[in-house]
C-alpha positions as CSV (number, residue, x, y, z in Angstrom):
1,X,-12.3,9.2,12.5
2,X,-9.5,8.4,14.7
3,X,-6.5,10.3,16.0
4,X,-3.2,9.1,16.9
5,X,0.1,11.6,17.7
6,X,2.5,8.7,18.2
7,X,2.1,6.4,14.5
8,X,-0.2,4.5,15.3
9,X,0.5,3.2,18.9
10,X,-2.3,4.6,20.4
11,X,-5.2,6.0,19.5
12,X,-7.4,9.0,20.6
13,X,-11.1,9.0,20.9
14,X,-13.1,8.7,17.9
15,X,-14.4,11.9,16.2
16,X,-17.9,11.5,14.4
17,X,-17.3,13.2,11.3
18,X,-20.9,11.8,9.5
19,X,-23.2,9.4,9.5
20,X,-25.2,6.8,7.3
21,X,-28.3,4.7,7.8
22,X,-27.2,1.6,8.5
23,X,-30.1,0.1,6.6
24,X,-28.2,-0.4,3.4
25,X,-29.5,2.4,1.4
26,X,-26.7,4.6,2.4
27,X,-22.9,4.4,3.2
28,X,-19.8,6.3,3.6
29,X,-16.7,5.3,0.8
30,X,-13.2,5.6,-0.1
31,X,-12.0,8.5,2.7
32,X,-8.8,10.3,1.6
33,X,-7.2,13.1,3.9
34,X,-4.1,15.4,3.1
35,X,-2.1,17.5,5.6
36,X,-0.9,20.9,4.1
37,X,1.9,22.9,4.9
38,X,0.1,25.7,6.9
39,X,-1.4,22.3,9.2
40,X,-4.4,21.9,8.0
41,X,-5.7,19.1,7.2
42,X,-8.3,18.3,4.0
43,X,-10.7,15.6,3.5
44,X,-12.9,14.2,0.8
45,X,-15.1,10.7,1.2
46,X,-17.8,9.3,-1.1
47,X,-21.3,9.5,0.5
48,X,-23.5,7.1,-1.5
49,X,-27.3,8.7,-1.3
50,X,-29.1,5.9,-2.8
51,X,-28.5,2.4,-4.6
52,X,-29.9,0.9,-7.5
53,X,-32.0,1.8,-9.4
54,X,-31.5,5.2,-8.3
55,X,-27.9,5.2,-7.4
56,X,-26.0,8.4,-6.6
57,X,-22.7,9.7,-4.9
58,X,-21.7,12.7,-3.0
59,X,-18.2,13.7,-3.0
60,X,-18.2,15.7,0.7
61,X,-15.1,17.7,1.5
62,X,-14.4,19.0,4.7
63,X,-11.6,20.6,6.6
64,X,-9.9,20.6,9.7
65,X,-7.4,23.5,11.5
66,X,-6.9,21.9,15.0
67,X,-5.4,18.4,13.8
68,X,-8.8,16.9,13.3
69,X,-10.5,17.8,16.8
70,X,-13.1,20.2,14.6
71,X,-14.1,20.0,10.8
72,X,-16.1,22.2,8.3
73,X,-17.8,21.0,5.6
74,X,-16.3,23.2,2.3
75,X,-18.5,23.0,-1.3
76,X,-19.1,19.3,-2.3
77,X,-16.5,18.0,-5.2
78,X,-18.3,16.1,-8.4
79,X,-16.6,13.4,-8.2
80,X,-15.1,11.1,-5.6
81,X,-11.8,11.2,-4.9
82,X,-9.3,8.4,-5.0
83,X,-6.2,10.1,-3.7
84,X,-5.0,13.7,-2.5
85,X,-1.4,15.1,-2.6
86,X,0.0,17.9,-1.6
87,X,3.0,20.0,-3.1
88,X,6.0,21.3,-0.9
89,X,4.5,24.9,-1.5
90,X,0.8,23.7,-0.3
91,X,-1.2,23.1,-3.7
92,X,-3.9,20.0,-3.5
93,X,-3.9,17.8,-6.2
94,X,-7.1,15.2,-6.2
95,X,-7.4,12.2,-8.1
96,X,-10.5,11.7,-8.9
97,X,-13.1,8.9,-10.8
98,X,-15.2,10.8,-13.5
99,X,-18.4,9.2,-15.0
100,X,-18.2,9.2,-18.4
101,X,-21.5,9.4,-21.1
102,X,-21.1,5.6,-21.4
103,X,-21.6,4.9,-18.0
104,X,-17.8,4.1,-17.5
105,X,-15.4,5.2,-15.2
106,X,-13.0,8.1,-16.6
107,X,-10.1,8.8,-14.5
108,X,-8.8,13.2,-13.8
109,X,-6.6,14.7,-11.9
110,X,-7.7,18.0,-10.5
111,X,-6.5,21.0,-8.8
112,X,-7.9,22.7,-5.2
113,X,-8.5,26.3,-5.5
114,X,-7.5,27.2,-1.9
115,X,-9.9,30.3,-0.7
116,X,-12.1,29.6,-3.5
117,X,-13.8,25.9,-2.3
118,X,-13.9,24.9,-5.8
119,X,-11.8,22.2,-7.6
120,X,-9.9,23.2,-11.3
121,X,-10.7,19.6,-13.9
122,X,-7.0,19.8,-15.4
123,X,-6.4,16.3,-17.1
124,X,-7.0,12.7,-17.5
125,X,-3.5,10.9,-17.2
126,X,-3.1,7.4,-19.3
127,X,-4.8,4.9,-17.9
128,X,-6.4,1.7,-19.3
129,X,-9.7,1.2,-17.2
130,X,-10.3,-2.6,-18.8
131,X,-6.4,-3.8,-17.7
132,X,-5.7,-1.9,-15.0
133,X,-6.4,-1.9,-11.3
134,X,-3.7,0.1,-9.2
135,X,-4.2,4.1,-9.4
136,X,-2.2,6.5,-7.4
137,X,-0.9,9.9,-7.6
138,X,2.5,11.2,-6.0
139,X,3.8,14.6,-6.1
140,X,7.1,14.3,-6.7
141,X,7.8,18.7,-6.9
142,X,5.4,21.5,-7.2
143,X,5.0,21.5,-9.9
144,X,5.9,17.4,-11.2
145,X,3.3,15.0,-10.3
146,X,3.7,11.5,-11.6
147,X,1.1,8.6,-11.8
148,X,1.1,5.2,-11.3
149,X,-1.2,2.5,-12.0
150,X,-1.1,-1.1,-12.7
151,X,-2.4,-4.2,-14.6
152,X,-5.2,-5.7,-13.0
153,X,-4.7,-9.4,-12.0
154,X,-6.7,-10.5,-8.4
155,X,-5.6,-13.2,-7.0
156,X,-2.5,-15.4,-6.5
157,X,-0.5,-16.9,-8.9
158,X,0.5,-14.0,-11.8
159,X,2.6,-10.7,-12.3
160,X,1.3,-7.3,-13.1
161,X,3.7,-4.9,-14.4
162,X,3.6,-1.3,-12.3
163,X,3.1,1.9,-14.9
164,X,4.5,5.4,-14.7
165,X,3.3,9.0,-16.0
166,X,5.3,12.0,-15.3
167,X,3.4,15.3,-15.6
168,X,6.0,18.4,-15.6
169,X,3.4,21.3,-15.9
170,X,1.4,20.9,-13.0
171,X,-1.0,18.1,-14.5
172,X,-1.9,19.4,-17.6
173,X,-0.4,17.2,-19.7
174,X,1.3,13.7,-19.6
175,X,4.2,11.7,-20.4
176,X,3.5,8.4,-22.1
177,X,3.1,5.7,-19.8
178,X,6.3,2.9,-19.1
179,X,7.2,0.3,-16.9
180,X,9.0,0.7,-13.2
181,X,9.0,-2.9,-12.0
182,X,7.1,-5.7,-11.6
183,X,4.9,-7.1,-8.8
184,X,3.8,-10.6,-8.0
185,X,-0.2,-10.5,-8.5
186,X,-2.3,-10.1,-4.9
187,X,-6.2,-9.7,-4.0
188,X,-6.8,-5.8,-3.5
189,X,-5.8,-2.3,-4.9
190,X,-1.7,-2.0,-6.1
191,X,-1.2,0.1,-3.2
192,X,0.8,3.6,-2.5
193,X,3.8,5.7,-3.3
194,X,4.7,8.6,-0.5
195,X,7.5,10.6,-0.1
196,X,9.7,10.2,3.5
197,X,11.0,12.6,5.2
198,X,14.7,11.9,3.8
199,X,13.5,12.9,0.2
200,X,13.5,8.8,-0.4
201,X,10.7,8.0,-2.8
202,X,8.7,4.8,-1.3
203,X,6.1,2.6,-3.4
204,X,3.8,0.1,-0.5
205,X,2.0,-2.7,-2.4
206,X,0.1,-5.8,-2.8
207,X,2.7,-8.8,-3.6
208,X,1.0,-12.3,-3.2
209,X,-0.1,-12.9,0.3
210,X,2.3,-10.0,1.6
211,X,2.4,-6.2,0.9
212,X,6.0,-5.3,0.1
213,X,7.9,-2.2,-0.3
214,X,10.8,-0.7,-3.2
215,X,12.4,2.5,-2.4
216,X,13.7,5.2,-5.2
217,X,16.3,8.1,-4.9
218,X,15.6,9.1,-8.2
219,X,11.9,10.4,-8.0
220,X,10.6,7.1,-9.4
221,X,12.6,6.7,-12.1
222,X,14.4,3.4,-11.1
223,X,13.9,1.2,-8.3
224,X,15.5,-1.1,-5.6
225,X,14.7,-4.7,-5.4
226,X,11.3,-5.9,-3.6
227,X,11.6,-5.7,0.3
228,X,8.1,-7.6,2.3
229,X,7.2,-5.9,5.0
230,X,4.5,-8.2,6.2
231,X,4.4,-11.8,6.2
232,X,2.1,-14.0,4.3
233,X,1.0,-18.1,3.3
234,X,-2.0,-19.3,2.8
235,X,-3.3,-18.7,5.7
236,X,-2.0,-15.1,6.2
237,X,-2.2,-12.4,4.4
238,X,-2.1,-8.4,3.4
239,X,-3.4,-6.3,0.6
240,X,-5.0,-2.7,0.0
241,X,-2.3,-0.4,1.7
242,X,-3.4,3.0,2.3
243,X,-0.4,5.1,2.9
244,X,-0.2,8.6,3.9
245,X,3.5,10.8,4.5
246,X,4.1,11.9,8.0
247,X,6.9,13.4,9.7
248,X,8.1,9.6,10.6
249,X,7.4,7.7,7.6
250,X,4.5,6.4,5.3
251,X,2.0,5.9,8.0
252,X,-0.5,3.3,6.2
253,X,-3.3,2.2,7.0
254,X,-4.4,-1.8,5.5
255,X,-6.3,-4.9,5.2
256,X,-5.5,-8.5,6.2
257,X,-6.3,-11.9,7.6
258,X,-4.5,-13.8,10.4
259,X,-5.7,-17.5,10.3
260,X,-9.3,-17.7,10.2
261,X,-9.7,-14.2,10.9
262,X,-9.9,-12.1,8.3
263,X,-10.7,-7.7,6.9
264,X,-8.4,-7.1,10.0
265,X,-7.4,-3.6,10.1
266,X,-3.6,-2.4,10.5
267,X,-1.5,0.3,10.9
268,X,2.1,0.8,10.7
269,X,5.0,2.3,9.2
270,X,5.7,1.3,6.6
271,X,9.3,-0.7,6.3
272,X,9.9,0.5,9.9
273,X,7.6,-1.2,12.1
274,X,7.5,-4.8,11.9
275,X,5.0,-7.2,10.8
276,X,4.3,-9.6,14.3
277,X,4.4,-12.7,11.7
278,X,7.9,-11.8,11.1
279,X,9.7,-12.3,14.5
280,X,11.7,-9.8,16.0
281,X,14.0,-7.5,13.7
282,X,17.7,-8.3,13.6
283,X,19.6,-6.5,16.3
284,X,22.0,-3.7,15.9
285,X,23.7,-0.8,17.2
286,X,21.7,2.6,17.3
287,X,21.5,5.7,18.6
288,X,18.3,4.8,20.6
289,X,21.0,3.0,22.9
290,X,21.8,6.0,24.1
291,X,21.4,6.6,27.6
292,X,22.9,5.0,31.4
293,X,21.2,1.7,32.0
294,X,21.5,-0.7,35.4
295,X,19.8,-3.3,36.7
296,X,17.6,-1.7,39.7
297,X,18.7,-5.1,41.9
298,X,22.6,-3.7,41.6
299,X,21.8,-0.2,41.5
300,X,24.8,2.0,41.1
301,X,26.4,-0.2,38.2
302,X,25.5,-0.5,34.6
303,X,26.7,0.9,31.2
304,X,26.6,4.1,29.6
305,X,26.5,4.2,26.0
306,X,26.9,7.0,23.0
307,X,26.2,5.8,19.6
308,X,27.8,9.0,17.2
309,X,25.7,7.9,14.1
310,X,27.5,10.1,11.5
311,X,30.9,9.1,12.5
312,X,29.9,5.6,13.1
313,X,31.7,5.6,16.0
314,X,30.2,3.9,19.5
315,X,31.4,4.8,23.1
316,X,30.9,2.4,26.2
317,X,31.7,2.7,29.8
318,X,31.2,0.2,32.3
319,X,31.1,0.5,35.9
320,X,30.4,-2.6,38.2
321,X,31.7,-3.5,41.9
322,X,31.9,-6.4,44.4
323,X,29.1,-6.7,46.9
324,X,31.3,-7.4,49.3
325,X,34.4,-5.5,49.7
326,X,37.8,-7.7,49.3
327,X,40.4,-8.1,51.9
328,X,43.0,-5.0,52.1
329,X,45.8,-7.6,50.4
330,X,43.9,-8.3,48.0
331,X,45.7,-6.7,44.5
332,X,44.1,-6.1,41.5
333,X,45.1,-6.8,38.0
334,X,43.2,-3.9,36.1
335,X,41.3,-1.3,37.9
336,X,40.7,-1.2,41.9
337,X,40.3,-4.2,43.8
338,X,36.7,-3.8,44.9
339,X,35.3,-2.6,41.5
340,X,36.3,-1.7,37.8
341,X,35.6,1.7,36.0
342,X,36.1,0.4,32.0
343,X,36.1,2.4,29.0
344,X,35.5,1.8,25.1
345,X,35.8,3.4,22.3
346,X,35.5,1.8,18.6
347,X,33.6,1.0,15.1
């Protein structure tokens, strides 16, 4: 595991949470970590003890109290989780992928008994395991979860429509399943929906060769029109976003290839940081101008600027001199002679 305290600038030493035998007859799978309110954090991963013939799966849970430095392993889940959420008032939500009598793969959604180390089997929202591919929960209140999923198309070339279930009662039972937009088809799982810190609702997912975002101030209910957020072409291109909320965005984590390299790794805020493919964002004015700035080769000039962001409202002030004072007869239009003081104030 790795750390990072700035999104995904930098990142901390790595922090050995377990360990497979590289030999093939063992590996670790499909991680998923939640923070809580109280700052802990939770984390379940697929630990696959053996293969075929004999294949098997442990669904480890452990948890962390000093943002990730330490862990302790809690009572193993029975099955592997694909997503955790958390509610505003703290309750864990997994979903999870049930083995049905068949042999086939039975999607629930289950509920963490904090204190107790045990998980409460609650439901199994709609979900069509043949034509569908995307599966993700989002809390949306505590006590409203809603799930999406959608058709399952790999590859380049098609649409897959992106499904909705609302559950009102804590995920015991679940509205019928409908339509909240449509995606262009791309290689990978749909992607994520996470909350931001504004209350603004945001789904991250595969579109083609690029992962794009939609944003919702209605909980999910409607959506805006598709945004990319990365580039893509043929030779380019990202799928599988992992997205997580943090106190600056949906921090996700995902898969793509640049050229001939591809399975890179990325990280980045989603809609906020930008895509290197994409060139430099469009400028514009922002309270991160804030602040005196000069030119250390003219020291003692430069601009001060306040950007009042509510009001929309921008202050300047420019101060600048001659290197060499003028003569005494000199006269000046505006200002002093031998240097100008200038204010602004607008839109």
């Amino acid at each position: 595991m790795y750390r990072t305290s700035d999104g995904g600038s930098t990142w901390a030493d790595t922090v050995i949470l377990d360990t497979a035998i590289e030999d093939g007859t063992q590996a670790i799978i499909i991680p998923s970590a939640v923070a809580m309110p109280n700052g802990d954090i939770l984390l379940t991963y697929g630990f696959i003890n053996d293969f075929a013939p004999n294949f098997s799966v442990s669904a480890k849970v452990l948890m962390s109290s000093d943002n990730g430095m330490n862990w302790t392993q809690v009572n193993d889940k029975a099955n592997a989780t694909y997503n955790l959420v958390s509610t505003p008032s703290g309750t864990v939500f997994a979903l999870e992928a049930e083995t049905a009598e068949n042999g086939s793969e039975i999607l629930v959604v289950s509920r963490y008994e904090s204190g107790s180390d045990s998980w409460t089997r609650l439901s199994e929202p709609p979900y069509d395991n043949f034509n569908a591919c995307g599966r993700w929960l989002h809390a949306v209140g505590n006590s409203t979860l809603a799930f999406y999923s959608s058709e399952c198309f790999f590859g380049f070339g098609g649409t897959v429509d992106v499904f909705r279930s609302v559950s009102t009662d804590g995920g015991q039972t679940w509205s019928d399943n409908e339509v909240v937009f449509t995606a262009d088809s791309a290689f990978g799982d749909w992607g994520s929906v996470v909350t931001l810190p504004d209350g603004t609702v945001r789904a991250i997912y595969g579109n083609d060769p690029v992962i794009a975002t939609r944003d919702s101030a209605a909980d999910g209910e409607t959506w805006s029109e598709s945004s990319d957020w990365t580039a893509g072409n043929a030779e380019n291109g990202d799928h599988s976003a992992n997205c997580s909320p943090s106190t600056i965005g949906a921090l996700c984590v995902f898969q793509g290839r640049r050229g001939s390299v591809n399975q890179l790794v990325h990280v980045g805020l989603a809609a906020e940081s930008r895509d290197p493919l994409l060139g430099p964002p469009p400028f514009s004015i922002n309270p991160g101008l804030n602040d005196a700035w000069f030119n250390p080769e003219t020291a003692g000039q430069g601009f001060f600027v306040n950007v009042f962001e509510d009001t929309g409202i921008v202050f300047v002030a420019w101060f600048t001199y001659d290197t060499e004072r003028p003569p005494e007869d000199v006269q000046a239009i505006l200002g002093e002679p031998g240097h100008r003081w200038i204010t602004g104030q607008g839109a």
